[in-house]
N, C-alpha and C positions, 0 to 999 in steps of 0.2 A: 537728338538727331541734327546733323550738321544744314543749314539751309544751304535750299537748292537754285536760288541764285546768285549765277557767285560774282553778281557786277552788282552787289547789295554792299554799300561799306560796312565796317564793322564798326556795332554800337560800343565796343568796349575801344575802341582806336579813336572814335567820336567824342565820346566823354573824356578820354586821354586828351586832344586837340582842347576840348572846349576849356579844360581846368588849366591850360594856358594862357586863356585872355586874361589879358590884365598883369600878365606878366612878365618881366623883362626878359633881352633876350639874352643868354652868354655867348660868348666866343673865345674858345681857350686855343691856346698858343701853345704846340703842346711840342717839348725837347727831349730826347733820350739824353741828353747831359747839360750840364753847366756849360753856358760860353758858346753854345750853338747859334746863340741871336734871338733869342723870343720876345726879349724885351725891346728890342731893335727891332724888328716888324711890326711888334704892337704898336710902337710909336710912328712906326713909318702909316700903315693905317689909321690911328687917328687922327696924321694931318691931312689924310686922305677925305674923310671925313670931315674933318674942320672946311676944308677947301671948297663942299657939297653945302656948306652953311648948317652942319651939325652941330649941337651944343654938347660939347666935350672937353671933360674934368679928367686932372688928375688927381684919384685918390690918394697913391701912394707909388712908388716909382723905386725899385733899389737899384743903379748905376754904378755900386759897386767898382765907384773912378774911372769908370772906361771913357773916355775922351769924345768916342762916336756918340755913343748915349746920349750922356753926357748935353751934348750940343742939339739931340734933338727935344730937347725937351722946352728949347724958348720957344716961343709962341703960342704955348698950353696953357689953360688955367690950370693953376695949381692951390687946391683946397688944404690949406694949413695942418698939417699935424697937432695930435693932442702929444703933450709933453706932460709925461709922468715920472713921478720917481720913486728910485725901487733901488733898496738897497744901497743908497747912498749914491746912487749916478743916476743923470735925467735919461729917460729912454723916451722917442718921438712911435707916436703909432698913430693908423692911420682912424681921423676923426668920420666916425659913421655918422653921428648924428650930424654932425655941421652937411654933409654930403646928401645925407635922406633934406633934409634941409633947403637947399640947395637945390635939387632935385633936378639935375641937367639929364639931355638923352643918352648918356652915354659917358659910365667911369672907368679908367685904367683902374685894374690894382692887382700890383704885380706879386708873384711870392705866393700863390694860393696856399701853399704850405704851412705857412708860417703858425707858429705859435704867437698870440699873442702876448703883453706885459699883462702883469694883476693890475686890476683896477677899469681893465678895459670891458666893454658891454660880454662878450665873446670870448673864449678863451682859444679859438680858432679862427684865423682871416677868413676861411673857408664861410664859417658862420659870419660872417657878416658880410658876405658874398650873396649868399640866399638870402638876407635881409632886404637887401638891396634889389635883388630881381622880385622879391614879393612885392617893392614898393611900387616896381613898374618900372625901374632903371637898368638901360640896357647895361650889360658889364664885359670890357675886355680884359682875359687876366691873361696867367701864363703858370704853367707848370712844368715839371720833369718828370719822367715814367717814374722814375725811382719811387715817386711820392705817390705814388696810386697803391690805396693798402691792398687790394687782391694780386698785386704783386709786388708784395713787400718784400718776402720770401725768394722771389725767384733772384730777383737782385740781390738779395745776400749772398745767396748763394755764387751766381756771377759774379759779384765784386769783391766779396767779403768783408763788407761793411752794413750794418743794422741801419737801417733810415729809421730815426725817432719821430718826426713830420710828416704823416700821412694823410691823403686826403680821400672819404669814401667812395667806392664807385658809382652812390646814388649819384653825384655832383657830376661826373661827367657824363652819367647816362643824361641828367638835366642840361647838358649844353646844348645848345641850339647848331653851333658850327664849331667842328675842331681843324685847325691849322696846324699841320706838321711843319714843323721847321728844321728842317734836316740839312746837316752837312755831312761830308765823308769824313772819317777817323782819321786820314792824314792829313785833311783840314785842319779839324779840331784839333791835334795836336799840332800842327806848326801856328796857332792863334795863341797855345799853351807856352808853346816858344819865342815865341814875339811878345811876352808878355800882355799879350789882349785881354787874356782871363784872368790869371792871379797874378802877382809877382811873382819875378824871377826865381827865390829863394825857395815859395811853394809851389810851383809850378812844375820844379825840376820833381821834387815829393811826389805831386799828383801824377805825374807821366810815368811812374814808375809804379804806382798803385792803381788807382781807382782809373787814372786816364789810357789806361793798355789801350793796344787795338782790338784784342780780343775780349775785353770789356765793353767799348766803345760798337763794336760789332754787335757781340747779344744786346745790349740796351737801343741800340738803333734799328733792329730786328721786333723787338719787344716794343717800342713805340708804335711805328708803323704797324702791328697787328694790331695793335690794339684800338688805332684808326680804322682800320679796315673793319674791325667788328663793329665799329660803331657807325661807321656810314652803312656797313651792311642791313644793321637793327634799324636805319635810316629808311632805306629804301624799304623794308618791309612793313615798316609803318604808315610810309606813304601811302603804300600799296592797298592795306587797309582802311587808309582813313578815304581813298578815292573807290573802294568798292573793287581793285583794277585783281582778277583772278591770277595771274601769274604762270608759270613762273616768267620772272626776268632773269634773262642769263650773264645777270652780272658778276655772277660766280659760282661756280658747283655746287653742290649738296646730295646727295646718297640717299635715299630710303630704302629699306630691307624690307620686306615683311613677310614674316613667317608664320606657319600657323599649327606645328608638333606635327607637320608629312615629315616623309623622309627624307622630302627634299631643301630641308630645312637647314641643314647643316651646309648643304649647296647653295643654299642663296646667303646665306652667312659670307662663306668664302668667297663668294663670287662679287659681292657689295664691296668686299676690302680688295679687292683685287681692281674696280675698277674706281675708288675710291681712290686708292693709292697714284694708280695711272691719269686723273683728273688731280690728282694733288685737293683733292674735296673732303670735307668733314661728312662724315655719314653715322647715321642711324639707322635702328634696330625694333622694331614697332613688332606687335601682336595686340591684334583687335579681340579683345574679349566678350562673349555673348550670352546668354546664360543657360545655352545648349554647354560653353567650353568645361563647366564643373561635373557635367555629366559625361563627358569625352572619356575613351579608357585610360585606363594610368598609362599606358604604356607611350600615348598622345603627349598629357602631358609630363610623361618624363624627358619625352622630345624635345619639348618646349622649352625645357629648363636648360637644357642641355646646351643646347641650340642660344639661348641668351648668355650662357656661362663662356660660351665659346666666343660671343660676340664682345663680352667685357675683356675679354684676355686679349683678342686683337684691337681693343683699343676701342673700339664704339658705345656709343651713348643708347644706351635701351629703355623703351617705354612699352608700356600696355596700354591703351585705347579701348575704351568702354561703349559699344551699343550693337546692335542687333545686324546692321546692315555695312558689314566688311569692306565692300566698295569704297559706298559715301564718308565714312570716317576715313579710311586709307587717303582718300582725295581731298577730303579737308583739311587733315592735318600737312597733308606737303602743300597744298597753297597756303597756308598758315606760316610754315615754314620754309615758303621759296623753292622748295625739292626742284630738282632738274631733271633728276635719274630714280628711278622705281624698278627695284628688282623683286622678283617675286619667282616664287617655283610654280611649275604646271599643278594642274588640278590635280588629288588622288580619289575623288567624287565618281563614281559613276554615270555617266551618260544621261542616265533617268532621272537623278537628283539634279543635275544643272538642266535640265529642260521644263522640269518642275520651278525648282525654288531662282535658275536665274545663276547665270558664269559669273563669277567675281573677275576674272581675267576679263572677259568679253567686258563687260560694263568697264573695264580700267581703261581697255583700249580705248573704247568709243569716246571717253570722257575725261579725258587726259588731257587734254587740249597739246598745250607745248611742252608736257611731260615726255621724255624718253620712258618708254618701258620694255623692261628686260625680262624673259621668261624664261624658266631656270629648268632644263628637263629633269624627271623624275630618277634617281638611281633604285631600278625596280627589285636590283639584287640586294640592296640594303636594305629593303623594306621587311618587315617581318608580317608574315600570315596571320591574320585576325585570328587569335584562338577561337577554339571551339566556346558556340554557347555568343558569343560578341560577336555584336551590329555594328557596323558602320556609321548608319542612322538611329537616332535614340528615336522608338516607336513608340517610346512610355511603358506603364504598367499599364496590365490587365483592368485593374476596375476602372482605369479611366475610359477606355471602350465600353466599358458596362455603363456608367454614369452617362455619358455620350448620347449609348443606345437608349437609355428612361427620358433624357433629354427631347429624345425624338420622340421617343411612346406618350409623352405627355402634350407636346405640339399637336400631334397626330389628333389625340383625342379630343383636344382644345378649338382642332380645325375641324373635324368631324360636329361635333356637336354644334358648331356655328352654323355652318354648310347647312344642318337639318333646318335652322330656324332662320334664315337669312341668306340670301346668295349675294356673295361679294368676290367680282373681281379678281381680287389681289387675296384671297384665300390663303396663297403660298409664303406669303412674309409674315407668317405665324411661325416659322422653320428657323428663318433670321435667324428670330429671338434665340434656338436651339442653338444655333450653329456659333451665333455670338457667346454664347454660354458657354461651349465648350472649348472657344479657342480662348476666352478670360481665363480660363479656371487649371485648364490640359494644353495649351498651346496648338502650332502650327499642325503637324502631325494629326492628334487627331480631330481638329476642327474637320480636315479635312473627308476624315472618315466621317464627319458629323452630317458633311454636308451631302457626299454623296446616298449615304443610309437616307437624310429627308429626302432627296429627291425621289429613292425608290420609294419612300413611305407615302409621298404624293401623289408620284403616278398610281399608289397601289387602293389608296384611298377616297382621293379626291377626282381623278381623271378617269371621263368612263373610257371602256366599260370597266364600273368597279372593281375593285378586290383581283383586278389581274394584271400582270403588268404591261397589256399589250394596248398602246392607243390606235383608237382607231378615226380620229379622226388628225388628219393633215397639221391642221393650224396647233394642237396639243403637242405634235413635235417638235415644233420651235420652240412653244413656251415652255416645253421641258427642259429644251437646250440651253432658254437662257436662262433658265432656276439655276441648274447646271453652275453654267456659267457663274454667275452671281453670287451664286453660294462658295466659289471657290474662292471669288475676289474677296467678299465678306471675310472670309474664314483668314483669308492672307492678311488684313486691315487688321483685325480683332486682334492676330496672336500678334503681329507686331507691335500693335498698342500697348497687350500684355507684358512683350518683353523688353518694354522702353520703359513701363511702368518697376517691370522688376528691377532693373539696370537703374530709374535714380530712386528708390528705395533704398538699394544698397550702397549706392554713392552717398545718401544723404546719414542713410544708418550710420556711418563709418564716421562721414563728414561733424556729425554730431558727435560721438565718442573721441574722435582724436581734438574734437572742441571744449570738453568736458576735460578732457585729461589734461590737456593745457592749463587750462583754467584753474583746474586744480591744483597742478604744482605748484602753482604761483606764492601760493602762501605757508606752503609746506616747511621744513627748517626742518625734520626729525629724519634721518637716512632711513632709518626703518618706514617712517610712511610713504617715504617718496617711493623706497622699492617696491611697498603693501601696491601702493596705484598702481606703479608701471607693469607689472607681473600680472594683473589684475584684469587693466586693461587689454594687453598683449595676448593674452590666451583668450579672452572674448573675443578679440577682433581677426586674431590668426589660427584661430581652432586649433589651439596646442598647448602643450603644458611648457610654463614658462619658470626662468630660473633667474638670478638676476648675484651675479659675484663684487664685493666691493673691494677694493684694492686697501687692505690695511698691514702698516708696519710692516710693509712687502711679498704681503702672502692675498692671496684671495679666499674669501673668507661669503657663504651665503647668506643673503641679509632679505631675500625676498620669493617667495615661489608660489603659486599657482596653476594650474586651480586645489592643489593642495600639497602638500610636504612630497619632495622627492631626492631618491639617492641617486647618488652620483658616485660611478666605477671610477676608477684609474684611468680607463681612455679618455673618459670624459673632462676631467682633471686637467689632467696633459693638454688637450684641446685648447680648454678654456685658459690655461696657464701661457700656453704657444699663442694664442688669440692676443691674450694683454700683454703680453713683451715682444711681438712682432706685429702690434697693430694691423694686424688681417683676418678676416675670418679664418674658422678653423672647425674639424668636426665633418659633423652629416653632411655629403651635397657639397663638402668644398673639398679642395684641390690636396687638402694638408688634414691630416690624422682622420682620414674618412672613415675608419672603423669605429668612431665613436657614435655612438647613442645620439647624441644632441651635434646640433651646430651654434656655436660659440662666434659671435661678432662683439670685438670691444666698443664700449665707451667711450666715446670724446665728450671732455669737456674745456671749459676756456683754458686752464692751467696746464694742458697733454690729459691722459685717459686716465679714467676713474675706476672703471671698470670691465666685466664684460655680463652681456646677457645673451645667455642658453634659451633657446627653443627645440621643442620638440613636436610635432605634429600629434594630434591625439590618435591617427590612424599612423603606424609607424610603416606603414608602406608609403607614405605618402612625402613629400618635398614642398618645401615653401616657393609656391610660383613665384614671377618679379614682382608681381604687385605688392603679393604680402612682403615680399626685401623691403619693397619702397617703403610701406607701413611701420616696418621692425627699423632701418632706418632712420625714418621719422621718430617714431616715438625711443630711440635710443638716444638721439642728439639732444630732444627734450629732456628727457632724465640726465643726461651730464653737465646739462646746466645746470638742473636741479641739483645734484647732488653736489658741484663745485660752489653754486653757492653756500648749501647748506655747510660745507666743509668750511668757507672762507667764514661764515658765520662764528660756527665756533672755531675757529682758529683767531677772529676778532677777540672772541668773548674771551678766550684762553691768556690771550696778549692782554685783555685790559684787567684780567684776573689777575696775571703775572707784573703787573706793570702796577698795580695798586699795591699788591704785597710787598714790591720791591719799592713803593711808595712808602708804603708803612715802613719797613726794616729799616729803610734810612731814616725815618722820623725816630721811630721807638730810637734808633743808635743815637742820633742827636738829643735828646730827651733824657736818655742813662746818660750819655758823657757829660750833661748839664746838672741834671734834678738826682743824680746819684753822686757823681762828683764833688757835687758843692757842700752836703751834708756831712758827706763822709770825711771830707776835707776838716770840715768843721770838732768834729766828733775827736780825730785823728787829732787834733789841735789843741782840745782842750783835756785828752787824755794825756799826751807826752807832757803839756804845760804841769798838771797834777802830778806826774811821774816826775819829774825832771827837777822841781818846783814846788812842790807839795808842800814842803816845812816853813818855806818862805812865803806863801800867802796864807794872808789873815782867812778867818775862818769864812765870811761875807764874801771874798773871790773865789774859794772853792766850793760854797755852793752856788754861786754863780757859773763855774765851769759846768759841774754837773747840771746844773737847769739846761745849761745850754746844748749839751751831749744829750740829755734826756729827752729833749724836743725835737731834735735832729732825728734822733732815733722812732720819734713816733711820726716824723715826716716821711720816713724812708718806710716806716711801715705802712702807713699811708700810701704809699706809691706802689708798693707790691699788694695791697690790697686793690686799690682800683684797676692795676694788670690782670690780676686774676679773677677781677669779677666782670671786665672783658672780656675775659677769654670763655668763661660763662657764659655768656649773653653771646657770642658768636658762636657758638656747639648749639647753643638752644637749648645749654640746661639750666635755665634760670625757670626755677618754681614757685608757681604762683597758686596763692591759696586765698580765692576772692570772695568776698565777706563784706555784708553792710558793715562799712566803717563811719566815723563822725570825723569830717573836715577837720573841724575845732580842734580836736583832741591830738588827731596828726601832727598840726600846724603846732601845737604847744611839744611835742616831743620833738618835733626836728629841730627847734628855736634854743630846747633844752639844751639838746645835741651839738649845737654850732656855739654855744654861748663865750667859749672862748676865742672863737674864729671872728667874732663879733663884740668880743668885748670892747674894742672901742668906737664903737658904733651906737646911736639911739635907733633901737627900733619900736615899731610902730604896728600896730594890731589894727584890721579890719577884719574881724572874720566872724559871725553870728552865730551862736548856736543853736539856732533855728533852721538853719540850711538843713536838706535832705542827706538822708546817707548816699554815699557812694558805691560802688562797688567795687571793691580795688582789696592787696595787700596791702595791712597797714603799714606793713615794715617795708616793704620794698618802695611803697609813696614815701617813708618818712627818710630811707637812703635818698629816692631823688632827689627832695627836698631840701634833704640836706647840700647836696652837693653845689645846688642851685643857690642856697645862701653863702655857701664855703666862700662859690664864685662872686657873688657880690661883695662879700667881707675883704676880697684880694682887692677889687680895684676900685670900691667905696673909698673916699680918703676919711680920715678917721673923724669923728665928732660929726658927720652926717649922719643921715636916716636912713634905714633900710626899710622899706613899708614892705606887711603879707597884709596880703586880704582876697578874699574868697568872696565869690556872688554865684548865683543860680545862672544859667545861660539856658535857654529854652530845655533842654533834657539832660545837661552837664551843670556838673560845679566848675568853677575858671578858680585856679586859684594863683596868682600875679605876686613876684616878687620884686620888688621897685629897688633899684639904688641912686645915689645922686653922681656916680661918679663919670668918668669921660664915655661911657656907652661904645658901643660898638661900632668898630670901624664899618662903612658902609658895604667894603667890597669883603666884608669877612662875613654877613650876616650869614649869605647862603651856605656854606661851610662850618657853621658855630659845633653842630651837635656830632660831626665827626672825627672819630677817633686824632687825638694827637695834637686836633687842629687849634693855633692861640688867636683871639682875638687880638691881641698886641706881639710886636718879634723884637730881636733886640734885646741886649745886657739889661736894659731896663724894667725889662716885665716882671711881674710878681712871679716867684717859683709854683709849681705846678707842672705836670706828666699834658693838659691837653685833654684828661681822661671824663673829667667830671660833670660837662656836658652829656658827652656819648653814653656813660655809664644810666645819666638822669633818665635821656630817652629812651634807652633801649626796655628801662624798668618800666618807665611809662605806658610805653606801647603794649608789652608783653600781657602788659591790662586792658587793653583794650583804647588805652586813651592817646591824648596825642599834646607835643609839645610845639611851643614857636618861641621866636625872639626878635625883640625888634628894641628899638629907641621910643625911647620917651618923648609924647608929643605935648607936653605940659612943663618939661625940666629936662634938667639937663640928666644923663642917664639912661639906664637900660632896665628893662622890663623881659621877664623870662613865663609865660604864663603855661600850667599845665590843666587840661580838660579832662575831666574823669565822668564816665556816665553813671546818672543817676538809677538809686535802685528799684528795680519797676514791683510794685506791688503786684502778685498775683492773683489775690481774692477780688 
């Protein structure tokens, strides 16, 4: 319920004021274009200010050579730029921390826009604008509408140039004072011509583009409003924060309000009609109560109607939640300044407003400097209550019965007392009744609650008993004010009741759409984001929901609730018409209304993602505005959701693609190297045999062949580790795990490598006493192998290779040692990936890259795990792999 006085400031305008101490203030300089003077009044102001004995810095200043500037800038302190370099040129930006530093009342810094260099705290002037007011430093800057991102768009459009520099509209809602600097367009272009702004050579460019008059017109129109909203939002703040009721008629404002009469469609037109005539922004209100769900459909199809009609002329529509029509209607136009209140005549009956109270009469009374407008009934448009339909919702039958035991048990509860005690106030045993049944049944029938006690009083307790006639004098008043009493009571109760129901359901809601937030947040899979929003949407809008995602150019169902549903050709069509002319479409709108459902697309940050289908579970029935505002809401949450989930895998897609095309140019470099070089070889010592054969001695042709025959098991070697890659990446590498013995391993890979290692001393540590492992023998004695292969390349010959194995708390470690140059530092992280060398260059030992990756991938497939690092003893690299020990199960 709105309070009811209204010279009370407001706590949420108080806490707004108080989260400003301590804060600096801003003053933006604000230009519809370039060269209007913003930076030339800022500085004519802070020698204003200097002049006052103000301590005043310049943080940053762009003069852009203008000569006038230019010269006012002596006599300012000027705080040194940071000078950074980027790309090979110094670039100067403005030093925030020398300035927080510093800490004068008051800094220029001009260019709110600006982007700033890498390297700077902020990648936005703007951000470090608000650094500077959290410190406590008043700041004057300067901006151009252009640069205001909620009209980023409109300027494109008018200019037909993208502004890349935008600044949010939180920042200027945070300024404390804005300064229009306005010159007229044939100013501004003869400043253009005089070379004031640019040079001559771009000047003449810009006066033909961007500098029109009829550019320079909408942007100096677009300024200007957008000052005027913001002194507006000024004054209504004030207003609030002094308690002051309002309105002030510092500018117009319209409120409608309707309520599904007939004369709803008349206060509609009649709002924009004087709306227009006031040149005033207006709105479109209906106060909801929790009689309006029980209203006939035909009420609220009026409702609907009547807001549908009000969005198409162009008004902003709300629904207002609580019990008592009046006081919300008056709160929300002093909230919002309203000047003018248009409302239709009552279509209530006489008896009802003398009972429950005039919404018109109370607007009058307490309107203060509200205008109000009362709209007469068109009684020929109104349709006759069918037969069987109330006006007033009386309730159902057992709630009078319930009411009636209500009383029957008072009764007897005050009877029985009465025999054993005589008290006074006997009748406030009825209360308790009458409070009962306006908690439970409402206004309605409390009422009947109370008048049934009364007779149950006079029939019980008042002589002469059991009849309802009193006979003495002084029992008629006190009946009158039982009466009386019980009717205020029963009016108390049910409105407690229905303020109670009114924020249950605000809070129900408020909860759920909290829930569902929350829950997308971490979502990434389209199909769960649609599982929730479908989900939620039909609990929250009592309607079965549908949810289309826009793939490969078709819409396609990816989510429905509360279970599986078909969809015809109209509905189709709808939903198809909805996401390529971004408008609603379907049930209840303007466009393919023959269908089933009504279809609203999707927005997300990239344009629309989809659309989502509702349909009411009772299909007579229409989504009031509230539920729009809800379906709305939770529509814009799922297209964020869904576009991130999109941008997710579309990341994951690109780094999928961008590693393979990593890889295919390695493996390509890799074959024109490590195939190349052999086949060269092979090719060399074949033609020399061919060509030459008879002329070498018997010692040089088996030397060719050695040397073809090695080539040949290198190359086989090289298509063997390709292909036992491309294994271990499909995932069909089989492993067949079995206590193995270390020792026995370690002695067949050493077998294995003997010639890769033939000019090498190696070196045994390995006990056979150690535990078995559990691992493939063979696939451990291929890793191992590979891991010696690797030392044998880059050991230089007549060093050590050490193996040696030891226990590690529930692992074997088993360490291969070399003495040769180890591994480059920045290669460590990289060793076990495909392709990847520890050394590049003509000079490295031959090898694919592969024998690493191949060692790990065997390793793990067992369960164990590899590293590599540098020798902290010698000079050399250490390769060690962990395999778990086999756990006895007796």
């Amino acid at each position: 319920m709105p309070s009811t006085d209204a010279t009370r400031p407001s706590p949420d305008a108080l806490l707004k004021l108080a989260s400003k101490e301590g804060r600096g203030r801003l003053k933006l300089f604000l230009g519809a274009a370039p060269g209007v003077g913003k930076t030339y009044e800022m500085l004519l102001e802070a020698h204003n200010k200097k002049r006052e004995g103000v301590d005043v810095v310049i943080g940053v200043i762009e003069h852009h050579g203008r000569e006038e500037t230019r010269q006012l800038l002596a006599g300012l302190e000027l705080v040194p730029r940071r000078q950074l370099s980027y790309q090979g040129q110094t670039l100067k930006e403005m030093d925030l921390d020398a300035i927080l530093k510093r800490k004068p009342k008051i800094v220029l810094v001009d260019e709110l826009a600006h982007t700033n260099a890498e390297g700077v705290s902020h990648p936005k002037r703007w951000m470090d604008v608000r650094d500077l007011l959290a410190a406590g430093i008043d700041v004057f800057s300067t901006m151009n509408v252009q640069h205001l991102e909620s009209a980023n768009d409109i300027v494109a459009k008018i200019t037909h140039v993208q502004v890349r520099e935008t600044v949010p509209d939180s920042l200027l809602d945070l300024a404390d004072e804005i300064e229009v600097v306005d010159i007229t367009p044939e100013e501004l272009q003869q400043r253009l011509r005089d070379g004031k702004v640019y040079p001559q050579e771009v000047a003449q460019r810009a006066l033909a583009n961007f500098f029109n008059a009829g550019n320079l017109t909408a942007l100096r129109e677009l300024a200007l409003r957008r000052a005027a909203e913001r002194v507006d939002r000024a004054m209504r703040e004030h207003m609030a924060e002094h308690g002051i009721a309002g309105p002030w008629e510092a500018s117009e404002r319209v409120l409608a309000c309707i309520d599904g009469s007939g004369a709803s469609a008349t206060v509609v037109r009649r709002a924009k009609r004087l709306a227009d005539r006031l040149r005033a922004p207006w709105e479109v209100v209906n106060v909801a109560t929790p009689e309006t769900e029980r209203a006939p459909r035909r009420v609220r199809d009026a409702l609907l109607d009547a807001f549908r009609l009000a969005e198409e002329m162009g008004a902003t529509t709300r629904t207002l939640m609580g019990d008592d029509r009046a006081a919300e209607i008056l709160a929300y136009a002093r909230d919002q300044n309203v000047t003018h209140i248009v409302i239709g005549a009552s279509a209530r009956p006489l008896w009802f407003e003398l009972l429950n109270g005039s919404v018109i009469r109370r607007l009058v009374r307490d309107a203060g400097d509200i205008a109000i407008e009362i709209c007469p009934r068109d009684r020929s448009a109104e349709e006759p209550p069918k037969s069987g339909m109330r006006p007033v919702p009386f309730g159902e039958p057992g709630a009078y019965v319930a009411a009636s035991t209500f009383v029957a048990i008072a009764s007897a509860f005050a009877v029985l007392i009465d025999q054993w005690v005589e008290l006074p106030n006997i009748s406030l045993v009825y209360v308790l009744a009458i409070i009962a049944a306006a908690i439970r049944y409402g206004m309605v029938v409390s009422i009947f609650t109370a008048i049934v006690s009364a007779l149950a009083y006079n029939f019980f307790l008042i002589p002469p008993l059991h009849t309802f006639t009193i006979s003495d004098p002084s029992n008629i008043y006190a009946f009158s004010f039982f009466i009386a009493i019980g009717l205020a009571v029963s009016g108390v109760a049910a409105r407690t009741r229905a303020q109670t129901l009114i924020a249950r359901q605000l809070a129900r809601r408020a909860a759920d759409l909290e829930a569902f937030a929350r829950g997308l947040v971490g979502m990434e899979d389209e199909g769960e984001i649609a599982a929730t929003t479908t989900e939620t949407a039909s609990r929250l809008l009592f309607a079965r929901v549908v949810l289309l995602s826009s793939r490969h150019g078709d819409l396609e169902v990816i989510g429905e609730a509360p279970g599986p549903e078909l969809l015809g050709a109209d509905d189709l069509a709808a939903a198809k018409w909805a996401y390529s002319q971004h408008r609603e479409a379907g049930r209840g709108s303007d466009t393919l209304h023959g269908a089933r459902w009504l279809f609203v697309p999707i927005p997300g940050e990239r344009g629309f993602v989809g659309v989502i289908g509702v349909r009411p579970l009772d299909d007579a029935e229409r989504l009031n505005p509230d539920q729009r505002r809800i379906l709305d809401l939770i529509s814009a949450q799922t297209g964020i959701a869904l576009d991130r989930a999109r941008f997710q895998r579309d990341a994951a897609d690109a780094r999928i693609e961008a590693e393979g095309e990593r890889l295919k140019g390695t493996l390509l470099a890799s074959l024109s190297h490590d195939l190349r070089t052999p086949l060269t070889t092979i090719r060399t010592a074949i033609e020399s045999l061919q060509k030459f054969g008879e002329r070498h001695d018997p010692k040089t042709r088996t030397d060719l062949l050695s040397t073809a025959h090695s080539e040949v098991q290198r190359l086989t070697k090289f298509i063997e580790n390709l292909l036992t890659m491309g294994r271990i990446d499909a995932g069909a590498v089989h492993v067949r795990g079995q206590p193995t013995e270390v020792s026995e391993v370690v002695e067949r890979a050493l077998d294995r490598m003997r010639l890769a290692l033939a000019d090498k001393r190696i070196s045994r540590d390995v006990s056979t006493a150690l535990p078995q492992v559990k691992a493939d023998p063979d696939l451990i004695e291929a890793a191992l192998g590979n891991i010696l292969e690797n030392a044998g390349k880059y050991a230089p010959p007549e060093s050590t290779v050490l193996v040696r194995a030891f226990r590690k708390d529930s692992n074997v470690v088993i360490e291969v040692l070399d003495e040769g140059p180890g591994f480059p530092s920045d290669a460590i992280r990289t060793l076990f990936e495909k392709f990847a060398r520890g050394v590049e260059g003509d000079g490295r030992p031959p090898g694919t890259g592969l024998g690493l990756a191949i060692a790990k991938g065997f390793v793990e497939a067992q369960g164990g795990s590899i590293t590599a690092a540098n020798r902290s003893d010698h000079a050399g690299a250490v390769v060690s792999i962990s395999l778990p020990i086999v756990v006895d199960d007796a």
